[in-house]
C-alpha positions in Angstrom: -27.0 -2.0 -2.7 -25.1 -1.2 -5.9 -21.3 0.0 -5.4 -19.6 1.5 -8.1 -16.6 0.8 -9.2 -13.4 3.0 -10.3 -11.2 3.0 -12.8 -7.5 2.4 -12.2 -6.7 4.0 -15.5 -7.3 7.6 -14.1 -4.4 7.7 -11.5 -2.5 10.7 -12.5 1.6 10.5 -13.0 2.9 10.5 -9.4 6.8 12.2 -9.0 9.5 10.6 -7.6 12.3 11.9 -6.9 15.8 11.5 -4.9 18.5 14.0 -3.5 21.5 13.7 -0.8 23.7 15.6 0.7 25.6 12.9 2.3 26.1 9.0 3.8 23.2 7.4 5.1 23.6 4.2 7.3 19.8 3.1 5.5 21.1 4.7 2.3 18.5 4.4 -0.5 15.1 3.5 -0.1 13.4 4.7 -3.6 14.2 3.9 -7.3 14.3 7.2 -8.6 16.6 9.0 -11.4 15.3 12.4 -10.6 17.0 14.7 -8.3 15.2 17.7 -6.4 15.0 18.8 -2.7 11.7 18.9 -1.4 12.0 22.5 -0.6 12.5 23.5 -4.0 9.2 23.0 -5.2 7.0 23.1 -1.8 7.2 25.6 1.6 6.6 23.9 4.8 3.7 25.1 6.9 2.6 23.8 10.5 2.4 20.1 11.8 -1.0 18.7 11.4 0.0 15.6 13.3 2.5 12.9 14.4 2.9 9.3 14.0 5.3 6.4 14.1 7.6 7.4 11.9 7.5 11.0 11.5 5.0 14.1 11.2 2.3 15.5 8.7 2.6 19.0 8.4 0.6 21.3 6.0 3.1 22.5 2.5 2.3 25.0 -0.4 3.2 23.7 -4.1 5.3 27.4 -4.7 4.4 27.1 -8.5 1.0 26.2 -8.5 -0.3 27.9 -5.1 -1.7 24.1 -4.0 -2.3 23.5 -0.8 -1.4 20.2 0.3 0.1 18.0 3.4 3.4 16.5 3.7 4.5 12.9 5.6 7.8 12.9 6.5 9.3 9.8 7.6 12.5 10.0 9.9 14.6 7.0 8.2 16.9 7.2 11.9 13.4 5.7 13.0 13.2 3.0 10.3 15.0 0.4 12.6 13.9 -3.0 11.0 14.3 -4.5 7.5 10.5 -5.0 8.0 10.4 -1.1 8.5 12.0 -0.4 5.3 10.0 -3.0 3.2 6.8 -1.2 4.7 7.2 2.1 4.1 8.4 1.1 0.4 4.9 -0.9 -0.2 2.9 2.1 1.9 4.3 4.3 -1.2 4.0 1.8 -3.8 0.4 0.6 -2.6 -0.9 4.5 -2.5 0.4 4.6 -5.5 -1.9 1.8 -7.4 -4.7 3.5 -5.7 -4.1 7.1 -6.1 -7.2 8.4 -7.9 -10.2 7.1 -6.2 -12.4 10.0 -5.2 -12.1 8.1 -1.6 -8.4 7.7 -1.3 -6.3 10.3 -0.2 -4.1 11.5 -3.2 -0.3 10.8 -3.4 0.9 13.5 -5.7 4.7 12.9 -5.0 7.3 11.7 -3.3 10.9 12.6 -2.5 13.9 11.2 -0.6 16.5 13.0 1.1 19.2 12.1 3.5 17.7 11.9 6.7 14.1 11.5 5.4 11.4 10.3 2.6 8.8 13.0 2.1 5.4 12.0 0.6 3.4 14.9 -0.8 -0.6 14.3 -0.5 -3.7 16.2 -0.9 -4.7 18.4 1.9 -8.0 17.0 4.0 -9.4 20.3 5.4 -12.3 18.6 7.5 -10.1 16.8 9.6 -10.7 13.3 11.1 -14.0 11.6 10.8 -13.3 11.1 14.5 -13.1 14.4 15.8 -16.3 15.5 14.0 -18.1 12.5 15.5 -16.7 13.6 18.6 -17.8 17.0 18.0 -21.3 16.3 17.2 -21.4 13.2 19.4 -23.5 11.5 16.7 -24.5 11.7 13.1 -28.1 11.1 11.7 -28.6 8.3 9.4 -28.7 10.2 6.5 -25.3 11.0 7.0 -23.9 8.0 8.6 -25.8 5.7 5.7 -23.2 8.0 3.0 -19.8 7.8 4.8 -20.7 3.9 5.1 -22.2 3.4 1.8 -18.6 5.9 0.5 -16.1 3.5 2.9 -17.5 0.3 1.4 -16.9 1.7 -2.4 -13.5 2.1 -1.2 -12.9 -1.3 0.2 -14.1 -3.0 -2.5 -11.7 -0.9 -4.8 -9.1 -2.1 -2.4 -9.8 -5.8 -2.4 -10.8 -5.5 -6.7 -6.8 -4.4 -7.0 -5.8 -7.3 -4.7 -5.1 -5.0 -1.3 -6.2 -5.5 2.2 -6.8 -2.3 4.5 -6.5 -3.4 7.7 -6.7 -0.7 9.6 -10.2 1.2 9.4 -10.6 3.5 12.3 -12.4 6.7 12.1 -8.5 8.3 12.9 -7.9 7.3 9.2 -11.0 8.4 7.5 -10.7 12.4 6.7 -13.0 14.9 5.4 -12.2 16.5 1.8 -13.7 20.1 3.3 -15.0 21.7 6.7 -18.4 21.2 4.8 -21.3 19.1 6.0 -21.6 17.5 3.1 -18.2 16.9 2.6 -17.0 13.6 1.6 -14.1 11.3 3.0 -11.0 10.1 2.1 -9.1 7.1 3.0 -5.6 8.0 4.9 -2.3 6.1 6.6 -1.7 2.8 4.6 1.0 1.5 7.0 -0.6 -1.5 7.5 -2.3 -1.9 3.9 -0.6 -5.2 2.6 -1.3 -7.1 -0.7 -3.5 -10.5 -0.7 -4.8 -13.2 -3.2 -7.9 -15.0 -3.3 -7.7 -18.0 -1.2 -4.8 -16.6 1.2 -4.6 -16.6 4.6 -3.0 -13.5 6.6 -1.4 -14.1 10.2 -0.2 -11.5 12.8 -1.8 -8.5 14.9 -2.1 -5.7 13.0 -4.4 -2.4 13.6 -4.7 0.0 16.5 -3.2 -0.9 19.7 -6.7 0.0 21.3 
């Protein structure tokens, strides 16, 4: 079948910015000029989940009224120089590929002393798994779009010379509660670049 394609050119500006209120033993981890506290632009709402490095919890853009989700990463957890250099090409990566109606959208991202907060669109529908676990299956109407929506994603991934790595139904949401919603690509912790002809070596993936 025929996959479209997507045009880099639409990703919209994303904000960076830096603030600290003190030494850090990690220090920096962004290039970024601007200075704002997270909490002067977005309220914190409840934790949607937890992973690694930090949690997700729903925020409110206080200016705008958006309602969006929030990573923070603990940097006290960011123990390796291979920690650091991931979460800095997580951001960068997300980034590049910001603006893909099947990528979850980074719309900023701010550093503070203890943490680096990226700002994203809010999924509302959830995992992909927990409706599949809901429903216990889906017909083939509906499985042949999420698969035929997750492949025009991949090969947006691989056109701009990234690798996913990780595709679990965990890290495929649902833009709405709806039915008919569509899905959106999350967690690029393990989304590397790659060049034609290269070879990648290492375990990488769910633990399961």
């Amino acid at each position: 079948m025929d996959v479209a394609k997507s045009s880099i050119n639409a990703v919209s500006p994303i904000r960076l910015c830096s603030c600290y209120g003190g030494t850090n033993l990690i220090g920096s981890i962004l290039d970024a000029n601007e200075s704002e506290n997270l909490t002067d632009k977005y309220v914190l709402g409840e934790a949607l989940g937890w992973g690694q490095f930090g949690v997700i919890r729903e925020c409110v853009d206080k200016f705008s009224g958006e309602n969006l989700a929030c990573k923070s990463i603990a940097k006290d957890r960011l123990v390796t120089q291979e920690d650091l250099c991931n979460i800095k090409l997580e951001i960068e990566i997300m980034k590049k590929l910001s603006g893909h109606p099947n990528v979850v959208d980074l719309k900023a991202v701010c550093e503070e002393e203890n943490y680096v907060h990226l700002v994203m669109e809010l999924c509302a529908g959830g995992e992909l798994f927990h409706r599949l676990e809901k429903h216990g299956r889906f017909s083939e109407s509906e499985a042949r779009l999420f698969f035929r929506h997750l492949m025009q994603v991949v090969m947006y991934c691989h056109d701009n010379g990234v690798v996913r790595r990780d595709l679990k139904p965990e890290n495929i949401l649902l833009s709405t509660k709806a039915s008919s919603s569509t899905i959106k690509i999350a967690d690029f912790g393990l989304v590397t670049y790659i060049q034609s002809g290269q070879s990648l070596h290492g375990t990488v993936g769910s633990p399961f």
